[in-house]
ChimeraX commands (.cxc) that place a marker at each C-alpha (Angstrom):
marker #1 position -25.91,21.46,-2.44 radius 0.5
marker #1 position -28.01,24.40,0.10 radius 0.5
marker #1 position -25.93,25.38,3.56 radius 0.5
marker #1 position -28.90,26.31,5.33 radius 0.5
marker #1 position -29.57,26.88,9.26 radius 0.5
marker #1 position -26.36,26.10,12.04 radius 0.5
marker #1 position -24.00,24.32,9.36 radius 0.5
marker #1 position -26.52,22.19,7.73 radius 0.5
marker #1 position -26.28,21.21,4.34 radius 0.5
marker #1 position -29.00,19.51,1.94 radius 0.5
marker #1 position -28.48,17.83,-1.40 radius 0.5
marker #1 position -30.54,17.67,-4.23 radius 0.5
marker #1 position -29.89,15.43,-7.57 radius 0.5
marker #1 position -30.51,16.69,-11.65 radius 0.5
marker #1 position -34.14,14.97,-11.28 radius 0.5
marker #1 position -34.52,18.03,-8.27 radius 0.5
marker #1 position -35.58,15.03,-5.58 radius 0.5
marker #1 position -33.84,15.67,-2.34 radius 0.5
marker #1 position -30.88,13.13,-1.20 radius 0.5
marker #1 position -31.82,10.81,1.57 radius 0.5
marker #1 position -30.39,8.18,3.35 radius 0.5
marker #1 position -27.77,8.08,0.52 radius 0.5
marker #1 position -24.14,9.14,-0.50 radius 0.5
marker #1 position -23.33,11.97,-3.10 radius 0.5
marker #1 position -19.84,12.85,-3.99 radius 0.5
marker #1 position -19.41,16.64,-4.83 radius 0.5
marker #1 position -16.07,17.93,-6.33 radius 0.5
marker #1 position -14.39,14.33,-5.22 radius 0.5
marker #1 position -15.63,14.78,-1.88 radius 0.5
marker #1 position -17.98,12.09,-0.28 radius 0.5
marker #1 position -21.41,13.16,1.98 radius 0.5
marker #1 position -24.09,10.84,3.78 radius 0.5
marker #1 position -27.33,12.76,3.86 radius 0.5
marker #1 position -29.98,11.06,6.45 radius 0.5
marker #1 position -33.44,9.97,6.76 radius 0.5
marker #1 position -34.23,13.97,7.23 radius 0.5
marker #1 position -32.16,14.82,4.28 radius 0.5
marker #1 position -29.16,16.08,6.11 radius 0.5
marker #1 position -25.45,15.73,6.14 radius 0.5
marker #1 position -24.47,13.77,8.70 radius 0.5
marker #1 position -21.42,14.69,10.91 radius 0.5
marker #1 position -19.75,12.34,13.55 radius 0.5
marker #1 position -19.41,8.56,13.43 radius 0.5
marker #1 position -22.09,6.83,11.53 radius 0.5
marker #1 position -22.48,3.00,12.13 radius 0.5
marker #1 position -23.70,1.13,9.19 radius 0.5
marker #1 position -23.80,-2.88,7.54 radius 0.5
marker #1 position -22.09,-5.61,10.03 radius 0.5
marker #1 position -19.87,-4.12,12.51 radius 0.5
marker #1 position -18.77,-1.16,10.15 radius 0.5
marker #1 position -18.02,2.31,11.11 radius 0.5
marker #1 position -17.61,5.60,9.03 radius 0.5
marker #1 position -16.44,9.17,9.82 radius 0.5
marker #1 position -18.15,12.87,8.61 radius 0.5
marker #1 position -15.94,15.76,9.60 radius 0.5
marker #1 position -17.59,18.78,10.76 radius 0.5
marker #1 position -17.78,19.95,6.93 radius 0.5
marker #1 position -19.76,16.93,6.71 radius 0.5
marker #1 position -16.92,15.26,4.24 radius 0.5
marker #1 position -16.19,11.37,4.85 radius 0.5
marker #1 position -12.71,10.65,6.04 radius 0.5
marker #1 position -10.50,8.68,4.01 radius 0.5
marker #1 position -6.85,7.64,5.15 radius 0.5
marker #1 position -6.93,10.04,8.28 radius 0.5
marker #1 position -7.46,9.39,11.84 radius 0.5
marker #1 position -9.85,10.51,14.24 radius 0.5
marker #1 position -9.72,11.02,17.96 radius 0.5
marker #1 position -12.86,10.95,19.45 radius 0.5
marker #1 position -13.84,11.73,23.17 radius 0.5
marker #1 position -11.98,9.79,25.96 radius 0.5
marker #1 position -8.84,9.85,23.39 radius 0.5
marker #1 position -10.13,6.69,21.21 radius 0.5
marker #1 position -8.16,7.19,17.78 radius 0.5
marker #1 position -9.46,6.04,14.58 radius 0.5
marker #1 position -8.10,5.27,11.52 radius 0.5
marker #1 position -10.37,5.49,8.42 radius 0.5
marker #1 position -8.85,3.55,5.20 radius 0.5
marker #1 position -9.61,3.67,1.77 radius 0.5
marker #1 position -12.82,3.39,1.41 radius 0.5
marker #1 position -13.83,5.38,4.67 radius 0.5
marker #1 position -14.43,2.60,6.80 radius 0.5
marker #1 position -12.65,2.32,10.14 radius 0.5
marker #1 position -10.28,-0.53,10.34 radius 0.5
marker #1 position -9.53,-3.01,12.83 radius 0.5
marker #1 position -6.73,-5.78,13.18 radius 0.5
marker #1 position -3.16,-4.90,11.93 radius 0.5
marker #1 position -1.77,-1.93,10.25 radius 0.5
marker #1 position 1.38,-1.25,8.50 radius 0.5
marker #1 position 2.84,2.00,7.37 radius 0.5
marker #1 position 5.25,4.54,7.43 radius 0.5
marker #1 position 8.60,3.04,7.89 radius 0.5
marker #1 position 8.32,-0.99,9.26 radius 0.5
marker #1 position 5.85,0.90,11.77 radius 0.5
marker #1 position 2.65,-1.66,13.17 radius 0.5
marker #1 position -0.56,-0.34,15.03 radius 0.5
marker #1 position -3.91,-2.49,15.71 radius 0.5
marker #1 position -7.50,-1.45,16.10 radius 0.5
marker #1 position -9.79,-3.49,18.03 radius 0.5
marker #1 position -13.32,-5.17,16.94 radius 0.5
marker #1 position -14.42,-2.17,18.15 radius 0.5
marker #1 position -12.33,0.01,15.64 radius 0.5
marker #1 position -10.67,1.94,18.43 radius 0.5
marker #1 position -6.37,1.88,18.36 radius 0.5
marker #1 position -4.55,-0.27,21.29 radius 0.5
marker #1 position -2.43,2.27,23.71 radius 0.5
marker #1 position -0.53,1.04,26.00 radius 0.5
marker #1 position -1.56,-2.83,25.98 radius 0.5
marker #1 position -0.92,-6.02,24.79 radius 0.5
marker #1 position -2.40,-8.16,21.56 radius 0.5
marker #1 position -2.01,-11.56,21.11 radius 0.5
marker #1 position -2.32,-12.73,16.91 radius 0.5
marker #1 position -2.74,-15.85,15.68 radius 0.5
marker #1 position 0.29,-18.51,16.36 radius 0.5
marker #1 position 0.41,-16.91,19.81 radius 0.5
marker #1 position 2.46,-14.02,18.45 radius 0.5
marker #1 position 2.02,-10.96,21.17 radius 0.5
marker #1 position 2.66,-7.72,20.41 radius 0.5
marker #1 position 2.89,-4.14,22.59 radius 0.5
marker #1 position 1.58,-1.19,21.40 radius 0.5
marker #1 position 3.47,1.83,23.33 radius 0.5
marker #1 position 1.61,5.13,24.13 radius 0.5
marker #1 position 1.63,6.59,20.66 radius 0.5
marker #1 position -0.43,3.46,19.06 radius 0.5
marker #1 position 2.69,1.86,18.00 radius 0.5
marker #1 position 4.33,-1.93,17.94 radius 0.5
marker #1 position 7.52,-1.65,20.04 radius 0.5
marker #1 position 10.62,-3.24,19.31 radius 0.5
marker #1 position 13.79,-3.91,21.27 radius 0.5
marker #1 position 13.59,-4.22,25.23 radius 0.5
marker #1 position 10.81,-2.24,27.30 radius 0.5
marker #1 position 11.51,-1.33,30.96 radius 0.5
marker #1 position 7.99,-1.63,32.88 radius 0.5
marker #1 position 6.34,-2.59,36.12 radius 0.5
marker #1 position 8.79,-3.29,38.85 radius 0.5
marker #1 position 12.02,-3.31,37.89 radius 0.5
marker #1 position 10.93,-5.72,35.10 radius 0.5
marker link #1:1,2 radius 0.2
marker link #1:2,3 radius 0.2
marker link #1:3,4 radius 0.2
marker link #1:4,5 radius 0.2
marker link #1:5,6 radius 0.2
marker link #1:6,7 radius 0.2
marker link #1:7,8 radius 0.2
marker link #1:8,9 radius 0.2
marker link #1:9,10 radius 0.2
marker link #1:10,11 radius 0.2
marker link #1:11,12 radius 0.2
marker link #1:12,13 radius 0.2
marker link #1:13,14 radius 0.2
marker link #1:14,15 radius 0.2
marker link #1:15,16 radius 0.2
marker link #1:16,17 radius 0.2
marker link #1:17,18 radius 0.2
marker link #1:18,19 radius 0.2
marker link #1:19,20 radius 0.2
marker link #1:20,21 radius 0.2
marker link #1:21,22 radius 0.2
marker link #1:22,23 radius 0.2
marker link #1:23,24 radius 0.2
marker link #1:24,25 radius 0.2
marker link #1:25,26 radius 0.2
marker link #1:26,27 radius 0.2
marker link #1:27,28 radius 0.2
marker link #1:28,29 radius 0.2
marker link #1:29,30 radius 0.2
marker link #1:30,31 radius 0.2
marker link #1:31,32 radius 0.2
marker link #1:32,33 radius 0.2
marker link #1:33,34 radius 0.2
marker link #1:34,35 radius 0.2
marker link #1:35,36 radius 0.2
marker link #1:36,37 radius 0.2
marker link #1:37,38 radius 0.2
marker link #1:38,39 radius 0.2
marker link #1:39,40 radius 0.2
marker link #1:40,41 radius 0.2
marker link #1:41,42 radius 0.2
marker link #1:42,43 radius 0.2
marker link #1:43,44 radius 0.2
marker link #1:44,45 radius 0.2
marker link #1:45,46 radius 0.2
marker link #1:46,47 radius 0.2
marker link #1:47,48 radius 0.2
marker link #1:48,49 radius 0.2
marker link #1:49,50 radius 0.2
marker link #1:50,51 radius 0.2
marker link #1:51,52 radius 0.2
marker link #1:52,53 radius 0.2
marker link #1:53,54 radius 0.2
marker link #1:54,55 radius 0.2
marker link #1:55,56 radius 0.2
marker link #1:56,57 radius 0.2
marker link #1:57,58 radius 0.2
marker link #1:58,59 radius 0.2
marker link #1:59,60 radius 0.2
marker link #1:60,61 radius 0.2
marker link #1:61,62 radius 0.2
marker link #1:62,63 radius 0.2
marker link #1:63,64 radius 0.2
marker link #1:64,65 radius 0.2
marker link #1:65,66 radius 0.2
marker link #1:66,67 radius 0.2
marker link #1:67,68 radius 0.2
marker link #1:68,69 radius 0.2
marker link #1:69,70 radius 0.2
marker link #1:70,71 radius 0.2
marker link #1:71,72 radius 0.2
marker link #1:72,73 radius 0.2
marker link #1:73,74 radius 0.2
marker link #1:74,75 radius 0.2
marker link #1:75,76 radius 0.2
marker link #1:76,77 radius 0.2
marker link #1:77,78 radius 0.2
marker link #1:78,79 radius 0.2
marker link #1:79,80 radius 0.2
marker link #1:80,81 radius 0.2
marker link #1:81,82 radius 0.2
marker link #1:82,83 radius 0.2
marker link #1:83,84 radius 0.2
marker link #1:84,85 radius 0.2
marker link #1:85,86 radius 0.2
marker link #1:86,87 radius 0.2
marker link #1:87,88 radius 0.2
marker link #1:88,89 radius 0.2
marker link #1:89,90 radius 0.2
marker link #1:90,91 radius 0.2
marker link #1:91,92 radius 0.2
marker link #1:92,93 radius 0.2
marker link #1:93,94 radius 0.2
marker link #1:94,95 radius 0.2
marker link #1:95,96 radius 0.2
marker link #1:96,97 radius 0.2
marker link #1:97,98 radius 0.2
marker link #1:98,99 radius 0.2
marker link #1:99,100 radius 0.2
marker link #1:100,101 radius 0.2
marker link #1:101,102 radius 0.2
marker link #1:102,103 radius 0.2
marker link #1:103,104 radius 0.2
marker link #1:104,105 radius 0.2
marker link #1:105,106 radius 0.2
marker link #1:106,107 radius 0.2
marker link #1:107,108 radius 0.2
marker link #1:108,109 radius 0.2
marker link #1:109,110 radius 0.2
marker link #1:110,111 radius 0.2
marker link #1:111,112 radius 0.2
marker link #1:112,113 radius 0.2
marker link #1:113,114 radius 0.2
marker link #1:114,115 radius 0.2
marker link #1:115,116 radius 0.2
marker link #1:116,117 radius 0.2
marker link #1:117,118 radius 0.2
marker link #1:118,119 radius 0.2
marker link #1:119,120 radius 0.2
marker link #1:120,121 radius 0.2
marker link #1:121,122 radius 0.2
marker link #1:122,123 radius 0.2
marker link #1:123,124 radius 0.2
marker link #1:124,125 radius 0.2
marker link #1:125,126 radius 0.2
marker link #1:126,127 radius 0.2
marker link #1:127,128 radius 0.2
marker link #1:128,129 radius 0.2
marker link #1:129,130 radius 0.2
marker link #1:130,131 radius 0.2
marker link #1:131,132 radius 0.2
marker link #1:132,133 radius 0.2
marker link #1:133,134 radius 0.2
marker link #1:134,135 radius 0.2
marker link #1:135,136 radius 0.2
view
């Protein structure tokens, strides 16, 4: 790999032809280098409907979040892509991403078998009785 410039970073393979538009993984670490040869950084939409993250280090995310601007979280699996439906972890704890990959806060989500859940203000399902509205 050559840092170069204002945190840029090129990649170059054994054969000595430069990466592009293609993944390397470097000490266990994942990279996306562009059409112009360069890491990418930021969100990078790819395939049908899927969504990746590149720090600013340029490494992919894997089982992390990511707030972006306007407070949309994230949540990167696995494999790096952003999820969306349901997600269980941590102790009986539930969150959903939307189509659009971002986390529901403070709103409803109706599953299949009409089964509605209520994610609170930290991204979470809620259980037991929640005080809203009007005296409701």
């Amino acid at each position: 790999m050559r840092h170069y410039g204002n945190n840029k970073l090129e990649y170059y393979g054994a054969d000595h032809v430069q990466y592009r538009n293609r993944y390397a993984t470097v000490n266990n670490q994942l990279y996306y280098f562009g059409s112009n040869g360069d890491a990418i950084t930021g969100l990078r939409h790819y395939g049908n409907n899927k969504l990746e993250y590149y720090g600013a280090d340029h490494v992919h995310y894997r089982n992390r979040y990511y707030t972006a601007a306007n407070n949309k979280l994230y949540y990167f699996g696995g494999n790096g892509d952003a999820i969306t439906g349901l997600r269980h972890y941590g102790n009986n704890k539930l969150e959903y991403y939307g189509a659009d990959h971002v986390q529901y806060r403070n709103r409803y989500y109706t599953a299949a078998k009409n089964k509605l859940y209520y994610f609170g203000g930290n991204g979470d399902a809620i259980t037991g009785l929640r005080h809203y509205g009007n005296n409701k």
